[in-house]
TORVO-38717 format. One record per atom (N, C-alpha, C, O, CB): x, y, z; residue in three letters. Coordinates in steps of 0.2 Angstrom, whole numbers, padded with zeros to 4 digits, always signed. Atoms other than C-alpha are relative to their C-alpha. Glycine has a CB too. Layout:
N
XYZAla
...
END
This chain:
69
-0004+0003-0005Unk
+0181-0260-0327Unk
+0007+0000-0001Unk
+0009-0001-0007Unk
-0003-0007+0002Unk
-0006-0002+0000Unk
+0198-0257-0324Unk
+0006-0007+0001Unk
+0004-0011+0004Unk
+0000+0006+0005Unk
-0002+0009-0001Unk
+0211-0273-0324Unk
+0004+0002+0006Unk
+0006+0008+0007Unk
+0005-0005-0009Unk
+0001+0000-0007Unk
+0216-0276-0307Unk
+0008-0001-0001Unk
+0011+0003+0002Unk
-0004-0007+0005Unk
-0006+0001-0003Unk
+0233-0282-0309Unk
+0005+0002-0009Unk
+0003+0002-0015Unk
+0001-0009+0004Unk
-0004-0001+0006Unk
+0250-0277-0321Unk
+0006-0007-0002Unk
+0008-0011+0002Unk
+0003+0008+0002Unk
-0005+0004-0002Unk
+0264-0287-0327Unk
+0005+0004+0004Unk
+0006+0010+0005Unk
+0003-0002-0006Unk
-0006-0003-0004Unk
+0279-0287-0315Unk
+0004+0008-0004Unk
+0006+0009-0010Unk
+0006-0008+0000Unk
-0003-0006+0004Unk
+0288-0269-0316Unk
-0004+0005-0004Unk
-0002+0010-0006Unk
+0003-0002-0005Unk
+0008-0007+0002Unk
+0271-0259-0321Unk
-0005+0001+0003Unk
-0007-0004+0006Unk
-0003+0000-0007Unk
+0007-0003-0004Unk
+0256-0252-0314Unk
-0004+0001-0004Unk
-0001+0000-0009Unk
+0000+0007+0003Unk
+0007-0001+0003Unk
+0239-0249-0321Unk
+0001+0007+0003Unk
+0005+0010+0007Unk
-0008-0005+0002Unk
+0002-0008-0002Unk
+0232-0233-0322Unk
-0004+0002+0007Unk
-0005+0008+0010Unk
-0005+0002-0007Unk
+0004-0002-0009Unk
+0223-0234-0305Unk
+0007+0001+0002Unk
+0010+0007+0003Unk
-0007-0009+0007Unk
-0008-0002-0004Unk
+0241-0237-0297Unk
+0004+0005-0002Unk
+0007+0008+0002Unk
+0006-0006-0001Unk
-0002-0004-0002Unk
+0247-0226-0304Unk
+0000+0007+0000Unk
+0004+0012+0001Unk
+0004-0002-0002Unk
+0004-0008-0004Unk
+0235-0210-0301Unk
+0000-0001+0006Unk
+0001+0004+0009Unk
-0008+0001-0003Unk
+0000+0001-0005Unk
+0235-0218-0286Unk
+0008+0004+0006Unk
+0009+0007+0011Unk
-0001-0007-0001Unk
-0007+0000-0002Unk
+0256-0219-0283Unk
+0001+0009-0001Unk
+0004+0011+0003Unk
+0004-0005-0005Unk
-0001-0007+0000Unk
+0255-0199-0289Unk
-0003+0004+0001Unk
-0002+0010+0000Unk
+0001+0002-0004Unk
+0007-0004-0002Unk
+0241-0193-0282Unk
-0005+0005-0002Unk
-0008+0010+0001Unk
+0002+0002+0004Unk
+0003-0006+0006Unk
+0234-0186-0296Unk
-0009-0004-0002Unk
-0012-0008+0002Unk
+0006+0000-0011Unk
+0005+0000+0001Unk
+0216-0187-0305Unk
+0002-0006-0006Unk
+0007-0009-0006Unk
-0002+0007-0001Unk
-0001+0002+0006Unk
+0213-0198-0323Unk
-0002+0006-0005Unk
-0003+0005-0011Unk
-0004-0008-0001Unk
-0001-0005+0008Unk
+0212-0181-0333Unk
+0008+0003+0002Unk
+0011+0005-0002Unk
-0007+0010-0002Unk
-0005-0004+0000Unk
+0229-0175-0324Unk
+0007-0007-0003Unk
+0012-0006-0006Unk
+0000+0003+0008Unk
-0003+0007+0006Unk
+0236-0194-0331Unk
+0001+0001-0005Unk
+0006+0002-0008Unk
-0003-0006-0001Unk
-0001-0003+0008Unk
+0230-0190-0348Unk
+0003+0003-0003Unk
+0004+0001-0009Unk
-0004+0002-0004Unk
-0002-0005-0001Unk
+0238-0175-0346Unk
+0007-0004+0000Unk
+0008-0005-0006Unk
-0003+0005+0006Unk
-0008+0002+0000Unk
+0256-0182-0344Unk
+0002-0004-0003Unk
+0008-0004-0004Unk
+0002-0002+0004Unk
-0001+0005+0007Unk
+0255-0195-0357Unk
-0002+0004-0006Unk
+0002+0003-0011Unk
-0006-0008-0002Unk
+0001-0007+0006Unk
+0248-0180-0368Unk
+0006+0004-0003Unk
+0007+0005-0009Unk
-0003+0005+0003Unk
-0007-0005+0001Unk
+0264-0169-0366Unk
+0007-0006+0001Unk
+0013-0005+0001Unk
+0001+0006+0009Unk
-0007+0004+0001Unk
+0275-0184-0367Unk
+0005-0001+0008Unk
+0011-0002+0007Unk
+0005+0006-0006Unk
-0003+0001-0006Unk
+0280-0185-0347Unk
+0001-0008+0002Unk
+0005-0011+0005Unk
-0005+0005+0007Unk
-0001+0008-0003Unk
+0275-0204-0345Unk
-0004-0001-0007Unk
-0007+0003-0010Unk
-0003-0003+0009Unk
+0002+0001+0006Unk
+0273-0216-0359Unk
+0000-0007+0002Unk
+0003-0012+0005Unk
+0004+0003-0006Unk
+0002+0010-0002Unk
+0262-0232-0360Unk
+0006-0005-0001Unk
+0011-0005-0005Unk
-0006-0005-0007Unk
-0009+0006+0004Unk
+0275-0247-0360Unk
-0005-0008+0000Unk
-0004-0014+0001Unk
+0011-0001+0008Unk
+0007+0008+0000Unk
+0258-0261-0361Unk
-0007+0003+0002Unk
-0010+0008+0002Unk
+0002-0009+0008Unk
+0008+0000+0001Unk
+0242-0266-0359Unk
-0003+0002-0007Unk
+0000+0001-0012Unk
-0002+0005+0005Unk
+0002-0003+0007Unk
+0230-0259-0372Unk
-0002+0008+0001Unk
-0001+0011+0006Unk
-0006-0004-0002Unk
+0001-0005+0000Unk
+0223-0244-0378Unk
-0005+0004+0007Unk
-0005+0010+0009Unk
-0002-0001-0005Unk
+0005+0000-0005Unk
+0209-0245-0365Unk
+0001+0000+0008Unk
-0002+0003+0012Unk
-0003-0005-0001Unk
-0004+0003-0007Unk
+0219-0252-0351Unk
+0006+0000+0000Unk
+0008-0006+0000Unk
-0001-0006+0004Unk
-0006+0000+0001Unk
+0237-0246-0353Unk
+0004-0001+0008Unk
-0001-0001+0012Unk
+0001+0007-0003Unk
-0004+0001-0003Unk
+0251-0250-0340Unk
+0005+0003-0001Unk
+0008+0004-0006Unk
+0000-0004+0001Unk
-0006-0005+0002Unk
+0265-0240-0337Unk
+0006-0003+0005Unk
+0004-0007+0010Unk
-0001+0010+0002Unk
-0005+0004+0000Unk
+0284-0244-0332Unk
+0000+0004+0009Unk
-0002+0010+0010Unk
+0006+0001-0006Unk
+0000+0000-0006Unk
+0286-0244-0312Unk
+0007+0008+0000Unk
+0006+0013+0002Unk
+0002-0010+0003Unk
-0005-0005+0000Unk
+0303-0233-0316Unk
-0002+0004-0002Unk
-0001+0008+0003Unk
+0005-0001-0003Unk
+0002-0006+0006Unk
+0296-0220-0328Unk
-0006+0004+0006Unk
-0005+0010+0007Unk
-0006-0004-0010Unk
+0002+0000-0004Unk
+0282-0219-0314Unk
+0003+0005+0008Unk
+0002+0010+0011Unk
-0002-0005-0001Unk
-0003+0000-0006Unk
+0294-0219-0298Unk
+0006+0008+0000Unk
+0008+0012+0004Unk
+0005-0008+0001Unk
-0005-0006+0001Unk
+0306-0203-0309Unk
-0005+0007+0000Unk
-0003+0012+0000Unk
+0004+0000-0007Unk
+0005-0007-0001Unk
+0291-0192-0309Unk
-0002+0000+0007Unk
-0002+0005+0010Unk
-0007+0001-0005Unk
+0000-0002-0006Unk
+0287-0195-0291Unk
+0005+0003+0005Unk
+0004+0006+0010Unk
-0001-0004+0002Unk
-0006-0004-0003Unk
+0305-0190-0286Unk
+0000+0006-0002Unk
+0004+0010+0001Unk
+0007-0003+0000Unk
-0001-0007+0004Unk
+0304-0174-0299Unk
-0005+0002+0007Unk
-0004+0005+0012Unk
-0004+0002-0010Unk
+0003-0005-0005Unk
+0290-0170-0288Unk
-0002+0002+0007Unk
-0005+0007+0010Unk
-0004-0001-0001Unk
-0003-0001-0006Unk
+0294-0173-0272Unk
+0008+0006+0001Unk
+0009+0010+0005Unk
+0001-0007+0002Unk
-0007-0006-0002Unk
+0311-0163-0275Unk
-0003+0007-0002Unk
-0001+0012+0001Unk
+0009-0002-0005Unk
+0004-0005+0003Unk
+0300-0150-0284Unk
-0001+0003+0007Unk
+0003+0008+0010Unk
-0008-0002-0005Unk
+0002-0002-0005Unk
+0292-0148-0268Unk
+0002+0003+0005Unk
+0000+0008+0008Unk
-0002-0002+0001Unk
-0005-0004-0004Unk
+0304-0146-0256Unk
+0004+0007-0001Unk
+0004+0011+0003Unk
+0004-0004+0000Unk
-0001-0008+0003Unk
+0312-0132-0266Unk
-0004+0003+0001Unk
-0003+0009+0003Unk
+0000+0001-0007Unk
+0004-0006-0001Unk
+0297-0124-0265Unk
-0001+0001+0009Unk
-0005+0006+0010Unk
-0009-0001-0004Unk
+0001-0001-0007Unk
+0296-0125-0245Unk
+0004+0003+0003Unk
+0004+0007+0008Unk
-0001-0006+0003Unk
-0006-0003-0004Unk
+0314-0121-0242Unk
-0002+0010-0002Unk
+0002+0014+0000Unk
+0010-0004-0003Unk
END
């Protein structure tokens, strides 16, 4: 079971596969390559920083746009 809530300023790993609309291997995948990095929780149930989170959603939103125009 997954813990429901973060401290203020971070997300669990549901929020924030949620917030990027990815999978939990495409998560692993970005803490793997060094794109987002735990900032709490534990090993089990890490939490990540709301900002670190919020700069890869704008990479990928502006990503995308580029690709539309």
């Amino acid at each position: 079971m997954e813990r429901l809530y973060a401290r203020r300023g971070h997300l669990t790993a549901a929020q924030t596969r949620q917030a990027l609309g990815i999978s939990a291997g495409a998560l692993r995948n970005l803490v793997y390559r060094g794109h987002l990095t735990r900032s709490g929780g534990t090993e089990r149930h890490p939490t990540y920083a709301v900002t670190d989170v919020t700069a890869i959603a704008a990479d990928r939103a502006k990503r995308a746009a580029r690709m539309a125009a």
